[in-house]
PyMOL CGO cylinders between C-alpha atoms (Angstrom):
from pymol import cmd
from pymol.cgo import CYLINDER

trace = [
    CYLINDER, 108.06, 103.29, 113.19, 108.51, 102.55, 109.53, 0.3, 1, 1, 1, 1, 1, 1,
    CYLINDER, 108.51, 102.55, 109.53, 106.26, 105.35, 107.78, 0.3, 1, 1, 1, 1, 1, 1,
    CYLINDER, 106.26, 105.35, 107.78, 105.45, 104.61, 104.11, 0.3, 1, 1, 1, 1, 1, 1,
    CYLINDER, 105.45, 104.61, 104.11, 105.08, 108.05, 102.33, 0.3, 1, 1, 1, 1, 1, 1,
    CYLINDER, 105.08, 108.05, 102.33, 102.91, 108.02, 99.09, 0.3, 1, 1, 1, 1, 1, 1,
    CYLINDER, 102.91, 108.02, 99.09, 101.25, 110.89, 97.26, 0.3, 1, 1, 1, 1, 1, 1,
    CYLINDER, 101.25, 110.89, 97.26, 101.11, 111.78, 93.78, 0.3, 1, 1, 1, 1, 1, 1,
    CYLINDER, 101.11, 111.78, 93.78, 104.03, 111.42, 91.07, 0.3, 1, 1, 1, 1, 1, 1,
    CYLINDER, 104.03, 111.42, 91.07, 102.82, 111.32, 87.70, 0.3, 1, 1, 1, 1, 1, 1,
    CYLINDER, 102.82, 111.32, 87.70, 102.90, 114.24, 85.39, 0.3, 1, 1, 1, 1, 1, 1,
    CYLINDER, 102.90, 114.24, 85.39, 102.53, 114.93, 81.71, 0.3, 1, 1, 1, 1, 1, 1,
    CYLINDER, 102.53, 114.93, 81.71, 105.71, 117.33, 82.09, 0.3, 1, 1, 1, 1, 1, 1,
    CYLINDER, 105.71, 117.33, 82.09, 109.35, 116.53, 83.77, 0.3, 1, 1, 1, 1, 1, 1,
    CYLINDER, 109.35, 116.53, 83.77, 109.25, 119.09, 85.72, 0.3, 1, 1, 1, 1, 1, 1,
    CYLINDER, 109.25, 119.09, 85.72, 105.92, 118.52, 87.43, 0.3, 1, 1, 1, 1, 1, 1,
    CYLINDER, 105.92, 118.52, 87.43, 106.61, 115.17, 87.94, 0.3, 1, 1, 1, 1, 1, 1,
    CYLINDER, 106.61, 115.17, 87.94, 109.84, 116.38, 90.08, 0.3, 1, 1, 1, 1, 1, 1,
    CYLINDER, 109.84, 116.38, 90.08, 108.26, 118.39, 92.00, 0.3, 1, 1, 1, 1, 1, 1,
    CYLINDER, 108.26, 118.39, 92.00, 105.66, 116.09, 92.74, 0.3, 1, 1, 1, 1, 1, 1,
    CYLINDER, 105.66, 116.09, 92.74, 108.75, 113.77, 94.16, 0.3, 1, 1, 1, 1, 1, 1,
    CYLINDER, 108.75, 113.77, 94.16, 110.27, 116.87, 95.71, 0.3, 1, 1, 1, 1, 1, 1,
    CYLINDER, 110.27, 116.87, 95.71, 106.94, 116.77, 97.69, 0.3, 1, 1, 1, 1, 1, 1,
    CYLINDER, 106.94, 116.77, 97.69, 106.89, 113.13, 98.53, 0.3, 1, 1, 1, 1, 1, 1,
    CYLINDER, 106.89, 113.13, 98.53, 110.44, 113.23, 99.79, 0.3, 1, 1, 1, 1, 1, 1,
    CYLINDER, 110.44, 113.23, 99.79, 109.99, 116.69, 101.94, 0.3, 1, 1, 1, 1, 1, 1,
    CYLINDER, 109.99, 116.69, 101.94, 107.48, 114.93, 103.71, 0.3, 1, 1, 1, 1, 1, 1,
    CYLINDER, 107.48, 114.93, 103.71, 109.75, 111.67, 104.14, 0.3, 1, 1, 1, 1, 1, 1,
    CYLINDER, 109.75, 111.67, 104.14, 112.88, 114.39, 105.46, 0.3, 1, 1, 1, 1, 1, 1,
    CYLINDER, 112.88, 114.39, 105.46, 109.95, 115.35, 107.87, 0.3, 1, 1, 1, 1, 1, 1,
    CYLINDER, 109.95, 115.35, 107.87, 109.11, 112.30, 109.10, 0.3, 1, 1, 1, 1, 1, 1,
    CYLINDER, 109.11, 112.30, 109.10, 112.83, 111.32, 109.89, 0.3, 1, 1, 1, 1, 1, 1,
    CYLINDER, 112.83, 111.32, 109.89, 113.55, 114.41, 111.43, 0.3, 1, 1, 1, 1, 1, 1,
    CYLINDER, 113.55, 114.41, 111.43, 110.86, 113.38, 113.99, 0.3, 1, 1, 1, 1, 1, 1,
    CYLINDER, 110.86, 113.38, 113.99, 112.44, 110.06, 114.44, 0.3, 1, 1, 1, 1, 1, 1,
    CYLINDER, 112.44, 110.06, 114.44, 110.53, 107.96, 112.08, 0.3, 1, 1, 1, 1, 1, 1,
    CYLINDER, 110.53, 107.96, 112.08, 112.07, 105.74, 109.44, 0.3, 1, 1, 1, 1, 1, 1,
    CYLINDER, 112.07, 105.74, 109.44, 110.53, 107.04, 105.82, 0.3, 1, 1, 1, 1, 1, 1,
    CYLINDER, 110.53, 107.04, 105.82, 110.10, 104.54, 102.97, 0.3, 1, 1, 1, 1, 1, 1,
    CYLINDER, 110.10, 104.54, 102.97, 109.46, 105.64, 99.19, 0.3, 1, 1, 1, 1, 1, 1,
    CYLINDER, 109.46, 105.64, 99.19, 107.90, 103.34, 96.61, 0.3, 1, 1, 1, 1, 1, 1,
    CYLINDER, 107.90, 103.34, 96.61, 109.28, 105.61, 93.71, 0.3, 1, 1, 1, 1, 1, 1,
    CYLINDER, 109.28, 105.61, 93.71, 112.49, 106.09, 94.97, 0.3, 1, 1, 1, 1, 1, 1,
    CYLINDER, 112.49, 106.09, 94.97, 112.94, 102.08, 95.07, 0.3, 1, 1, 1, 1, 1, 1,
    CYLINDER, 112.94, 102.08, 95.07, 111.10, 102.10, 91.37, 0.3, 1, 1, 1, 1, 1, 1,
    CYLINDER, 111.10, 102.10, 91.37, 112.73, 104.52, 89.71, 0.3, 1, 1, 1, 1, 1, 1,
    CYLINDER, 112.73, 104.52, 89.71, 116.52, 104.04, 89.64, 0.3, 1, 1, 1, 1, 1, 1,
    CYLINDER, 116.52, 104.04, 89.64, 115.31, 100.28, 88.70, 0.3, 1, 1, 1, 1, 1, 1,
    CYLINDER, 115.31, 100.28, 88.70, 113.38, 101.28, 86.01, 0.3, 1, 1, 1, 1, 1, 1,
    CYLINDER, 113.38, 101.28, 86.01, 115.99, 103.71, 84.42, 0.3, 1, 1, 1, 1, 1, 1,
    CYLINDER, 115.99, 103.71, 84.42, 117.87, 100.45, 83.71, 0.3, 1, 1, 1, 1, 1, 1,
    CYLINDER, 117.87, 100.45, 83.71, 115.06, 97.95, 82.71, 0.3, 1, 1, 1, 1, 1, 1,
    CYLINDER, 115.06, 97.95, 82.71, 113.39, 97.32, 79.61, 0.3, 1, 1, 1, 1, 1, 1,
    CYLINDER, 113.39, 97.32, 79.61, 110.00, 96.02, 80.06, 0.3, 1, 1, 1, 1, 1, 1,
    CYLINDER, 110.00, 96.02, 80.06, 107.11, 96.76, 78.48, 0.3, 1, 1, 1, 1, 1, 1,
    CYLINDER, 107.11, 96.76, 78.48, 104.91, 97.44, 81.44, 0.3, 1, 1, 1, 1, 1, 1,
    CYLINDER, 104.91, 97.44, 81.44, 106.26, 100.69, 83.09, 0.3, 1, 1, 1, 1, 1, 1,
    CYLINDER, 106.26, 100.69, 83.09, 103.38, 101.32, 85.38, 0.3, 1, 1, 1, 1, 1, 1,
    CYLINDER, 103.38, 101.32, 85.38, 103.19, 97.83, 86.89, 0.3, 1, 1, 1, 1, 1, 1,
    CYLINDER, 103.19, 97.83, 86.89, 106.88, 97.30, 87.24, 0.3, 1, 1, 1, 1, 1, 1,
    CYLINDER, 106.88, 97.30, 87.24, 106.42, 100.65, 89.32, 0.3, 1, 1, 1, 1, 1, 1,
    CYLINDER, 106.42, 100.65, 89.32, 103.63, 99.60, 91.41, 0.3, 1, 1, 1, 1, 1, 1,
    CYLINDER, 103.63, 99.60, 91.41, 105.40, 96.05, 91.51, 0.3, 1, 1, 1, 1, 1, 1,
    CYLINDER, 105.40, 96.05, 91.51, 107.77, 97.68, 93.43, 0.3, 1, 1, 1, 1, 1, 1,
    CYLINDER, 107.77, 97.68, 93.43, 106.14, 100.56, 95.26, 0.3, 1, 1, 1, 1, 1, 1,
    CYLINDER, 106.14, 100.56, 95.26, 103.59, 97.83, 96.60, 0.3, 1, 1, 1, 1, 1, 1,
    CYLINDER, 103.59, 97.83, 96.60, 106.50, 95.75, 98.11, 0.3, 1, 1, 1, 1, 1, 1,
    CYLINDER, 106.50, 95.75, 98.11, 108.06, 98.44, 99.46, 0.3, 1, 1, 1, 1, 1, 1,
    CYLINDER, 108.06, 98.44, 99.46, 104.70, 100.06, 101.41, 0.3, 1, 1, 1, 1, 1, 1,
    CYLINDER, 104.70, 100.06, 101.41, 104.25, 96.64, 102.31, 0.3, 1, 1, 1, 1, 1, 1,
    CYLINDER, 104.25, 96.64, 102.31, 106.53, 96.64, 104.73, 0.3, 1, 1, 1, 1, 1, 1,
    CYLINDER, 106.53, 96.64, 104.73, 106.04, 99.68, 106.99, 0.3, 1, 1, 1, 1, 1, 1,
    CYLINDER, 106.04, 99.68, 106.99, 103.90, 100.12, 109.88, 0.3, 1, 1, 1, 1, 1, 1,
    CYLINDER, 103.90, 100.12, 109.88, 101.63, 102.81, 108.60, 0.3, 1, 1, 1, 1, 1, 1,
    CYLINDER, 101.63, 102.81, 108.60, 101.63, 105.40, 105.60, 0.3, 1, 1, 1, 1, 1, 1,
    CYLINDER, 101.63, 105.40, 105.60, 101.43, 109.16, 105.32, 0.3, 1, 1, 1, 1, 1, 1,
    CYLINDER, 101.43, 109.16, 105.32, 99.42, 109.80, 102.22, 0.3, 1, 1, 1, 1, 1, 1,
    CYLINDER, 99.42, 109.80, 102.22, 100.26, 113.44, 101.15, 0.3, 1, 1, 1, 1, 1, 1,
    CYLINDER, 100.26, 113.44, 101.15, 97.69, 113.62, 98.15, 0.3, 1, 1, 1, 1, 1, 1,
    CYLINDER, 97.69, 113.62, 98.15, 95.44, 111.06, 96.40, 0.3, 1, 1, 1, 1, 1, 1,
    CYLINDER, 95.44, 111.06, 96.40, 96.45, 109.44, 92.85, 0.3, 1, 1, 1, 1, 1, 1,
    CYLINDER, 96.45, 109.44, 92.85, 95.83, 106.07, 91.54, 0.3, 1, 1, 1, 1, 1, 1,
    CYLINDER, 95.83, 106.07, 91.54, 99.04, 104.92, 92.38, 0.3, 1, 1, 1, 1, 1, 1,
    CYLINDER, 99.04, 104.92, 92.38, 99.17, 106.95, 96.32, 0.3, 1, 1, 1, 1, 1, 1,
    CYLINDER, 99.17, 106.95, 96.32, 95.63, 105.25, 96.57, 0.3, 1, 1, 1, 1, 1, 1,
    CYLINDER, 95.63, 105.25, 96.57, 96.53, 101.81, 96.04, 0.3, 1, 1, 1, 1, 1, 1,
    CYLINDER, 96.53, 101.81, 96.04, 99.28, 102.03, 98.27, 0.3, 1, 1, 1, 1, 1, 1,
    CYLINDER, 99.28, 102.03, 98.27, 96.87, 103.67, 100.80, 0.3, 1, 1, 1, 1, 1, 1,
    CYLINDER, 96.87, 103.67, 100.80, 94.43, 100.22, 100.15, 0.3, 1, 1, 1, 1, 1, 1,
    CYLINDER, 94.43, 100.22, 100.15, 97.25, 97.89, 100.79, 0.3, 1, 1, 1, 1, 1, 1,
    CYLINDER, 97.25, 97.89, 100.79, 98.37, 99.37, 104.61, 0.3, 1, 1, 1, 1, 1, 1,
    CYLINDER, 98.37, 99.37, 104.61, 94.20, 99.46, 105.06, 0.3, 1, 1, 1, 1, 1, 1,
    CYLINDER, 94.20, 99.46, 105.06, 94.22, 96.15, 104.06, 0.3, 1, 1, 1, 1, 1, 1,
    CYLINDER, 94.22, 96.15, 104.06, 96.75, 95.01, 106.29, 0.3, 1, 1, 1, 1, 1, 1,
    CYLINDER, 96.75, 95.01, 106.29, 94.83, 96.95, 109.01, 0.3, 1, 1, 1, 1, 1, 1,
    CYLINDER, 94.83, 96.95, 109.01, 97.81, 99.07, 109.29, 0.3, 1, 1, 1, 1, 1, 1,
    CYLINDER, 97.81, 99.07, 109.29, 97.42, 102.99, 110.36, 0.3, 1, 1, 1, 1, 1, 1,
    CYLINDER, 97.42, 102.99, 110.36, 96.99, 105.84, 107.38, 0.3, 1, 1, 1, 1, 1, 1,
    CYLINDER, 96.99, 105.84, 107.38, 97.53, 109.56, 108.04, 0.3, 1, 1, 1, 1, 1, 1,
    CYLINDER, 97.53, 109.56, 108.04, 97.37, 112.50, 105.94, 0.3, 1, 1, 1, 1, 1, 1,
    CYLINDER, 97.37, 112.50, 105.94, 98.80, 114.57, 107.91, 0.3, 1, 1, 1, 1, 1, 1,
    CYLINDER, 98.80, 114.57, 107.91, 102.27, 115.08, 109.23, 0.3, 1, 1, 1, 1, 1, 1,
    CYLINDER, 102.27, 115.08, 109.23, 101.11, 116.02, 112.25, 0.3, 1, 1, 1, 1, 1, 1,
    CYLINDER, 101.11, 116.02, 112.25, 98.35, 113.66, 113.00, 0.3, 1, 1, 1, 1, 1, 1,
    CYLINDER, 98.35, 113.66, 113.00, 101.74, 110.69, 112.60, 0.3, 1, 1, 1, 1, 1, 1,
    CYLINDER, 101.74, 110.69, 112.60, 102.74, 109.96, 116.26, 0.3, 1, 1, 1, 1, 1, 1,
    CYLINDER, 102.74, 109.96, 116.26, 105.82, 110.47, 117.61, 0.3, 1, 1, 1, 1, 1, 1,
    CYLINDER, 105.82, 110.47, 117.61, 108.11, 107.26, 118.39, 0.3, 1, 1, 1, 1, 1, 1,
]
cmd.load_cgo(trace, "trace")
């Protein structure tokens, strides 16, 4: 199954906004470990963004991050934001599956 994984990112300092990805992408090395495919809106969205100039950071983020959830079968929401939650509305909306925890995901 493709597994979305959102959660918080946004930080007022570097570091917390690191770890915060740290987080997001622990949980994705979990989720592939048990045989799932993990997808990460900010890890499409930020290597893009690094490069771009537009004016709009947030929605170019969520631009992408949206497209990307989009097209798994379910998300993992590690911890609410306005950004996790949005993703987490889009896979309800699509009447796709949303876990928040690791374990509750099934196995393939």
């Amino acid at each position: 199954m493709i597994v979305g994984v959102a959660g918080p990112y946004s930080a007022p300092a570097a570091e917390q906004r690191q770890a915060n990805l740290d987080a997001i992408n622990a949980a994705a090395a979990r989720l592939l470990e048990m045989g799932h495919v993990p997808l990460i809106g900010m890890n499409a969205a930020l290597p893009v963004l690094a490069q771009a100039n537009v004016s709009d950071r947030y929605k170019a983020v969520m631009d992408i991050s949206l497209a990307v959830i989009s097209a798994c079968d379910a998300l993992l929401l590690i911890g609410e934001s306005p950004g996790a939650n949005k993703e987490r509305d889009l896979i309800r909306s699509q009447g796709k599956p949303v876990y928040l925890r690791i374990q509750d995901v099934p196995k393939p």
